[in-house]
DRENMIZA-779459 format. One record per residue: x, y, z of N, C-alpha, C in turn; residue in three letters. Coordinates in steps of 0.001 Angstrom, whole numbers, plus 500000, padded with zeros to 6 digits. Layout:
<nodes>
XYZXYZXYZALA;...
</nodes>
This chain:
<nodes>
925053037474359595924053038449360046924743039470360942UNK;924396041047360541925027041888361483924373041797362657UNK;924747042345364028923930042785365182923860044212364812UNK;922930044837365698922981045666366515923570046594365490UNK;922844047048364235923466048136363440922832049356363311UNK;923419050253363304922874051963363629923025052634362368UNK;923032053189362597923294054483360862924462053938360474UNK;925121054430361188926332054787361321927995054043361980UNK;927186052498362757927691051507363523927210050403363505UNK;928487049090363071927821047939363761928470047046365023UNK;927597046890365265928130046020366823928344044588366709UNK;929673043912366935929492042239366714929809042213368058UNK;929005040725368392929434040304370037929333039198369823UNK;929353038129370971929459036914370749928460036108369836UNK;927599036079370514926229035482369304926329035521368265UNK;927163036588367538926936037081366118927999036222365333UNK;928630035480365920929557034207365135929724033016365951UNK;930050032142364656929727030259364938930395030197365899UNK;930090029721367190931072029362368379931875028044368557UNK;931771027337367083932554026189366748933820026487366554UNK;934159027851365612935432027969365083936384029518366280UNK;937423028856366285938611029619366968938785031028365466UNK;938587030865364763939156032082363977937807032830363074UNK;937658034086363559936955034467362192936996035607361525UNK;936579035943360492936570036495359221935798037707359444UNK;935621038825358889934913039598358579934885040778357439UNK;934319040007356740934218040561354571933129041100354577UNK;931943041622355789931275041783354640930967043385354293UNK;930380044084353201931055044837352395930141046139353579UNK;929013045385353739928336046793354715928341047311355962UNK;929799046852355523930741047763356950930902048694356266UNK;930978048672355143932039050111354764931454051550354932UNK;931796052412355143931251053657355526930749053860357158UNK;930871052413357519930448052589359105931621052157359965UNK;931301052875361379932299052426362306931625050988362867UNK;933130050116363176932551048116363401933093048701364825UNK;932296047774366004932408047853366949932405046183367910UNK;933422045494367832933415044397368475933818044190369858UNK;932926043286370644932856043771371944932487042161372398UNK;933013041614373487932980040323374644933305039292373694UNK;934110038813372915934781037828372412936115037381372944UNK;935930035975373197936887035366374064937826034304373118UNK;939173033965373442939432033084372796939519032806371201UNK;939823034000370463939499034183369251940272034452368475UNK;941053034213367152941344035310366292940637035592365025UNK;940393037113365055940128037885363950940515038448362866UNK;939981038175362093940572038861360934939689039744360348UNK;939832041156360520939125042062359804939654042416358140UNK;938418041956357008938914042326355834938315042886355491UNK;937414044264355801937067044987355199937839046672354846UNK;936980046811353440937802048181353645936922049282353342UNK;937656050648354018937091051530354124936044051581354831UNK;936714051114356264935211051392357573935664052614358005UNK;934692053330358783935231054762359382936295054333360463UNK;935870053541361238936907053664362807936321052094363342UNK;937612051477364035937271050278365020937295050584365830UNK;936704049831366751936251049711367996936826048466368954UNK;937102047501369569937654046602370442937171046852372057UNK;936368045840372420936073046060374038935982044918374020UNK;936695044938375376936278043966376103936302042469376010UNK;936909042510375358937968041374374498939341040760375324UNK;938863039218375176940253038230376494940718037378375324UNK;942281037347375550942522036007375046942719036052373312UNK;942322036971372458942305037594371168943171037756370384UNK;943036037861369229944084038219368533943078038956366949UNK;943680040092366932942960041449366050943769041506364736UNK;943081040796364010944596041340362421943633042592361788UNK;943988043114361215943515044532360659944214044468359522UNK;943259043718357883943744044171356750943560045263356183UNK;942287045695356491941644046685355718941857047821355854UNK;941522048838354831941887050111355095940869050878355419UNK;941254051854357246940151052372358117940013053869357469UNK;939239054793357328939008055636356648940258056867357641UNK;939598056907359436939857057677359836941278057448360415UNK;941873056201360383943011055937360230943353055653361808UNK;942044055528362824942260055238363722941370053998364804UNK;942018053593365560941252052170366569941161052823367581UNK;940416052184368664940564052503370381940010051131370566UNK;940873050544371760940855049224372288940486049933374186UNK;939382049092374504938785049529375915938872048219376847UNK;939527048176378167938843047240378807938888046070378483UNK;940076045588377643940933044134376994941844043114377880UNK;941951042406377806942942041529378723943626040328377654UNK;944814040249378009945937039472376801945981039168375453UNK;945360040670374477944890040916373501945938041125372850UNK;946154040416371034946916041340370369946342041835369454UNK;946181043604368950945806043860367965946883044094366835UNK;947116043878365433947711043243364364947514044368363449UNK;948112045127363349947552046500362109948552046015361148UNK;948044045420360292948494045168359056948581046254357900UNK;947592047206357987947535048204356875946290048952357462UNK;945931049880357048944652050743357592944714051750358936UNK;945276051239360045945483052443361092946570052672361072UNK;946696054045361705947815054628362121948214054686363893UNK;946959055525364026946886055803365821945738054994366461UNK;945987054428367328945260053119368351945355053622369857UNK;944117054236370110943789054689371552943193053652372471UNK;944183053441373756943881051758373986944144052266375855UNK;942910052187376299942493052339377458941705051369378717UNK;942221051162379524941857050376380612942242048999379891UNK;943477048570379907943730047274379160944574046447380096UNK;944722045483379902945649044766380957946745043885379924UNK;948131043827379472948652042638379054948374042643377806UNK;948183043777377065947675044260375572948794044358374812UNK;949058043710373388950090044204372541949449044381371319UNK;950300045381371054949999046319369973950893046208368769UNK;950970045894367455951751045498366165951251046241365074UNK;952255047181364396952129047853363314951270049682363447UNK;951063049396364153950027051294364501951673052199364722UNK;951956052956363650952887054327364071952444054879365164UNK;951147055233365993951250055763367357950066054843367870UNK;950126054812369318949404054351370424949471055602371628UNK;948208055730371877947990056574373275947227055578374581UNK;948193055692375347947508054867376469946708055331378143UNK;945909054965378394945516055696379709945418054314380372UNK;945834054329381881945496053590383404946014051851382443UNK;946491051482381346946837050050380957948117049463381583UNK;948226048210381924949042047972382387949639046907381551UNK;950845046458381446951545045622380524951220045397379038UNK;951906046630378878951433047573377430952375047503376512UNK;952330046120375482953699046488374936953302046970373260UNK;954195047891372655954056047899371215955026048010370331UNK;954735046915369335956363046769368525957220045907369177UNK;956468045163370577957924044367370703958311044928372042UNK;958189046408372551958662046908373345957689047688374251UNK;958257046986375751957446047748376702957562049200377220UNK;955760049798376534955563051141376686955499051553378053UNK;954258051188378390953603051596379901954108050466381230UNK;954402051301382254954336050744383335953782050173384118UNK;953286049075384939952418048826385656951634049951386469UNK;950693049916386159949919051252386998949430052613386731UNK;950738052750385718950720054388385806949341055081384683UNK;949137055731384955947809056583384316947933057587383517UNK;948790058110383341949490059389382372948855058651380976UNK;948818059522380165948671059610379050950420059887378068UNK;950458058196377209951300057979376467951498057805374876UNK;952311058433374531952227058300372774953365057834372351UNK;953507056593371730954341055987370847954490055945369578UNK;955494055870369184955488055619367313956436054829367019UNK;956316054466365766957659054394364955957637055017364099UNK;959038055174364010959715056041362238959957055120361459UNK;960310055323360475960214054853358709961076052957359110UNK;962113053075359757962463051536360279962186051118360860UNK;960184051320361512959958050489362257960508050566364180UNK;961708051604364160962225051878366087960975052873366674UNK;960703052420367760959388052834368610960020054104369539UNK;959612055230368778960064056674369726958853057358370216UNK;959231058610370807957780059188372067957464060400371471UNK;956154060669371455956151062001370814955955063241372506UNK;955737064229372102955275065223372969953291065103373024UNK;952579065320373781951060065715373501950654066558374117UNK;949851067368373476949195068568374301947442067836374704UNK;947266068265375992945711067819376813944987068807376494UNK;943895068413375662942765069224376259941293068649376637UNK;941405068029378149940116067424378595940525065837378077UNK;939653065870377302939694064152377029940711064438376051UNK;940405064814375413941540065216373994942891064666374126UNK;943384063856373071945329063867373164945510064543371791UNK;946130065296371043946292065689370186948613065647370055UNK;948688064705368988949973064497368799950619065941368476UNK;952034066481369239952737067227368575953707066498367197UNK;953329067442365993954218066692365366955400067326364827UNK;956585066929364018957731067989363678957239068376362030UNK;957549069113362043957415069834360417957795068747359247UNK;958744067821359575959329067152358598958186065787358949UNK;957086065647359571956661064536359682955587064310358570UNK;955317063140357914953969062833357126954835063400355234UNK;956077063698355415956447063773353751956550062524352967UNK;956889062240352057956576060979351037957983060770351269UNK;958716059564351783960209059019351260960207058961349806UNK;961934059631349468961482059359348303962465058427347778UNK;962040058420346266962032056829345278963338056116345820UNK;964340057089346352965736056556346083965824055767347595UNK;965074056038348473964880055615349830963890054490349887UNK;963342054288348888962603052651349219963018051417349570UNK;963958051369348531964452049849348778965150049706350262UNK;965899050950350603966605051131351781965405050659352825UNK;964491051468352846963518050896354130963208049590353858UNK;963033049597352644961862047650352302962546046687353108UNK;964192047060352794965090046354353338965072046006354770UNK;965501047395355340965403047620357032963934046843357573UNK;962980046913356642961756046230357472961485044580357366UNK;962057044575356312962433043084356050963333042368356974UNK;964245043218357326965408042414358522964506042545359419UNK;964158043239360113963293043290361299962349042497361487UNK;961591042164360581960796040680360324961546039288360534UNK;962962039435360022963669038218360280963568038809361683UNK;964100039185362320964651039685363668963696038977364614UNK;961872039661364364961072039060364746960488037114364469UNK;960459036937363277960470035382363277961299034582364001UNK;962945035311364076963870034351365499962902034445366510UNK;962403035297366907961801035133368267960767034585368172UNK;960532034287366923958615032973367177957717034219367481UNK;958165035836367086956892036174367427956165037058365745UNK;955541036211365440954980035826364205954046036915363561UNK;953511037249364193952116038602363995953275039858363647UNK;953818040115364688954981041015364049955892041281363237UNK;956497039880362883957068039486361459956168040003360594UNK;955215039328360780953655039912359443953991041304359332UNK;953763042198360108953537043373359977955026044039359309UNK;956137043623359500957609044111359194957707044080357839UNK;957011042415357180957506042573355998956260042906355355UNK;955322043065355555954179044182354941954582045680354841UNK;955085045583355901955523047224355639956926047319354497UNK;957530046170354412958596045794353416958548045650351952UNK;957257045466351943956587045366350597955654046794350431UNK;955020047211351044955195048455350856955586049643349750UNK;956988049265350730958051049843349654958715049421348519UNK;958949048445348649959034047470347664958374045945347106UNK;957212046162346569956452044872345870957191043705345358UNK;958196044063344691958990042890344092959831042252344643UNK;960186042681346233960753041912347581960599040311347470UNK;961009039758346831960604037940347118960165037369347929UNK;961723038045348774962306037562350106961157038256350931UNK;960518038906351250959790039156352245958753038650352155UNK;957777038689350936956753037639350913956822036644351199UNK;957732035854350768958284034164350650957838034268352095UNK;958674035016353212959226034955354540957838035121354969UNK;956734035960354827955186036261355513954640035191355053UNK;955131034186353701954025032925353793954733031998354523UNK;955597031996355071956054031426356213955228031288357785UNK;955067033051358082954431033169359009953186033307358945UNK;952356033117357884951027032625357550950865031118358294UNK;951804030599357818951834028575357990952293028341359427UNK;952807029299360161952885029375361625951663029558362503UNK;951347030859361229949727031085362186949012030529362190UNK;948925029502361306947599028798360856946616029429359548UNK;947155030259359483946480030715357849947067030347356485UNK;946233029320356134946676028577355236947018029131354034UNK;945450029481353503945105030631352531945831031700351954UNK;945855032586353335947444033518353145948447032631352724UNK;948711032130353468950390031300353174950685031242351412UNK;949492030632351353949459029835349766949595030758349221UNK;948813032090348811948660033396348085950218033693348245UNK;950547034274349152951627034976349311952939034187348582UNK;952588032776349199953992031691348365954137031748346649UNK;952940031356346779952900031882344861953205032733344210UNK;952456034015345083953058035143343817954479035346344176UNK;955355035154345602956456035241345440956972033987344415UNK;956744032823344620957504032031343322957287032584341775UNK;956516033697341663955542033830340438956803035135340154UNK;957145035559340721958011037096340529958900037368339725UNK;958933037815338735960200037951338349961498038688338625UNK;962742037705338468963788038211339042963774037722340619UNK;962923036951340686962854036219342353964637034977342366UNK;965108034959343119966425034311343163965687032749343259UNK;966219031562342417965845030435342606966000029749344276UNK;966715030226344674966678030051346512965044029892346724UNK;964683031673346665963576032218347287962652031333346511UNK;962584030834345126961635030182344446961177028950344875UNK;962624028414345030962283026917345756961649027118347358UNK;961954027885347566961200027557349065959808028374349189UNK;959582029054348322957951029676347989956931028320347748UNK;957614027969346575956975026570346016956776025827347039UNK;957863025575348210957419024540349092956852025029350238UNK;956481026279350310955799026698351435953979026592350852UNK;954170026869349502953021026854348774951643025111348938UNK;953059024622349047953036023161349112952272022495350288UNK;953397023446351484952696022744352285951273023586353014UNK;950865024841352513949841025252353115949007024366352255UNK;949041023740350766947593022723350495948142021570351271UNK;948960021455351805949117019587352854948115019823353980UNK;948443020987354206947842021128355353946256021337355245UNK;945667021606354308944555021793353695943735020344353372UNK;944714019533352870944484018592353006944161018093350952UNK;944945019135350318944943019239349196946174018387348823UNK;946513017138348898947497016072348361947742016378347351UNK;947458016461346356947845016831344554948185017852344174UNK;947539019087344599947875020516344819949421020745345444UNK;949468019633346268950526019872347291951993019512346674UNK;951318018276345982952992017602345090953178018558343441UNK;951829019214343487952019019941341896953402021141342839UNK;952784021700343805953814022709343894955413022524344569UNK;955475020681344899956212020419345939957301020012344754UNK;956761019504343718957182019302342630958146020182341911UNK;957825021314341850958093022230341298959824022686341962UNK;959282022667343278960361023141344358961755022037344012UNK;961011020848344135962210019746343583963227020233342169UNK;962488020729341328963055020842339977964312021852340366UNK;963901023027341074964281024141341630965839023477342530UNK;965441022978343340966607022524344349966734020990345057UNK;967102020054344146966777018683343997967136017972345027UNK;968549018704345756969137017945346339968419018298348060UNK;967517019301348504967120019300349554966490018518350179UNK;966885017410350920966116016565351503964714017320352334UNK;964418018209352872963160018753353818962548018397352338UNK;962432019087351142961615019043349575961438017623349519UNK;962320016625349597962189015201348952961336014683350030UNK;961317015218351469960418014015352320959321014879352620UNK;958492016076352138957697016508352514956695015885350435UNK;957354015669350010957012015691348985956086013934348896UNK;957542013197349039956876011773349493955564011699350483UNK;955864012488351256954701012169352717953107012679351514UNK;953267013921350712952240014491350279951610013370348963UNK;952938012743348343952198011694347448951979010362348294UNK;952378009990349261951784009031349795950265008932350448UNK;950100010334350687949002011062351499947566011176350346UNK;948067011360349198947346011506347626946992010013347541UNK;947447008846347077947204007417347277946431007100348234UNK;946305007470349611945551006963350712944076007637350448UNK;944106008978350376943142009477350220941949008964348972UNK;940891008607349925939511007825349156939169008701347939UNK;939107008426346746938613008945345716937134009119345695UNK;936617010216344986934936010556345112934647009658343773UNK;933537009218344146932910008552342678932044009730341731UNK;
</nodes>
């Protein structure tokens, strides 16, 4: 059930989801054409999957975590009045206006403008200073490095200066080159366990290049870190599914595939794909004892009459 919906806006707040579950969802389709506006949710992560809303919204939000699949029309967020929030732009924004925030990180948005936030990081790297109130604009370029633009004020207004060469199409011969560069950077980020950002590196890696193995394989990795099973599984498959995928990357798709149904609690599912991984690379012991644990786990488990 929506709250609080206007022409043109809907409002979710706490009430408006099961307060049993730590993670939730949001599919449904009559968002689209409107701006979503979520506001006093504690302790949460989100996953926005809709597409084609006008603009998000974020207030007032502790403790959070914001994935953003969908694609936003106006290509932009504003986060108000947040405390140890991460928002997750997976695909859909560009620029994220994020004001009065405390301890806010920001993943995947090419620019952020910040006013009065304090421990402001984006990409990994700290923007804003404790305190300061100026008005700030960040980006990244095509590999993902976080540079500053110029802005001109008018009143409330930030309006980005941009260079002439900005917003052209890379072209064909420059894809793989970036898919690449964003793909390392995802490894770069998974050493550090910081996982949401990996997500976003090799999304942007695929991107450019779809038939990347290696980067999918690597995001259903950090699916099974996050706790998203679902993802994990999707992503493991069609990378084992790829053609021209290196039997390396195959075998360990299969067993990532594997273990997001273990974890599901899908025993049979789990040895069909754990199985597979074996055929692939026989001699890996992690494959042979995750495999046993999943058919031993299949046997225990009570059959339905």
């Amino acid at each position: 059930m929506l709250a609080r919906m206007k022409e043109n806006e809907v409002t979710m707040e706490e009430g408006d989801f099961d307060a049993t579950t730590d993670t939730i969802r949001i599919t449904d389709k009559a968002l689209e054409g409107k701006a979503l506006r979520i506001r006093g949710l504690k302790d949460r992560t989100i996953h926005i999957e809709v597409d084609k809303m006008v603009k998000l919204f974020v207030e007032e939000l502790e403790r959070c975590k914001i994935l953003v699949h969908g694609q936003v029309v106006t290509g932009t967020a504003e986060m108000w009045s947040c405390k140890r929030c991460t928002l997750c732009v997976l695909k859909g924004v560009e620029t994220v206006q994020c004001d009065a925030c405390d301890e806010v990180s920001i993943v995947g948005a090419v620019r952020v403008c910040s006013s009065n936030c304090t421990g402001l990081k984006v990409n990994g790297e700290d923007v804003a200073e404790t305190g300061k109130k100026e008005q700030l604009l960040s980006k990244s370029d095509e590999h993902g490095k976080v540079t500053s633009d110029k802005m001109h004020r008018f009143g409330h207004d930030q309006i980005p200066v941009m260079d002439p060469e900005e917003g052209k199409e890379p072209k064909p011969s420059d894809e793989q080159t970036i898919a690449e560069s964003q793909k390392d950077l995802g490894n770069d980020a998974f050493k550090e366990c910081d996982f949401m950002q990996a997500v976003v590196f090799y999304t942007n890696a695929l991107d450019h290049d779809p038939t990347l193995a290696v980067a999918l394989s690597n995001r259903a990795q950090c699916w099974l870190k996050l706790g998203d099973l679902d993802k994990a599984e999707t992503d493991a498959l069609k990378a084992a599914s790829l053609e021209g995928a290196p039997d390396r990357i195959k075998a360990k798709s299969w067993f990532r595939a594997g273990m997001a149904r273990h974890g599901r609690g899908d025993f049979a599912g789990a040895c069909e794909c754990l199985s597979k991984a074996q055929k692939i690379d026989p001699k890996n012991p992690q494959i042979d004892h995750a495999f046993k644990m999943a058919e031993f786990k299949m046997r225990q488990k009570p059959k339905n009459n």
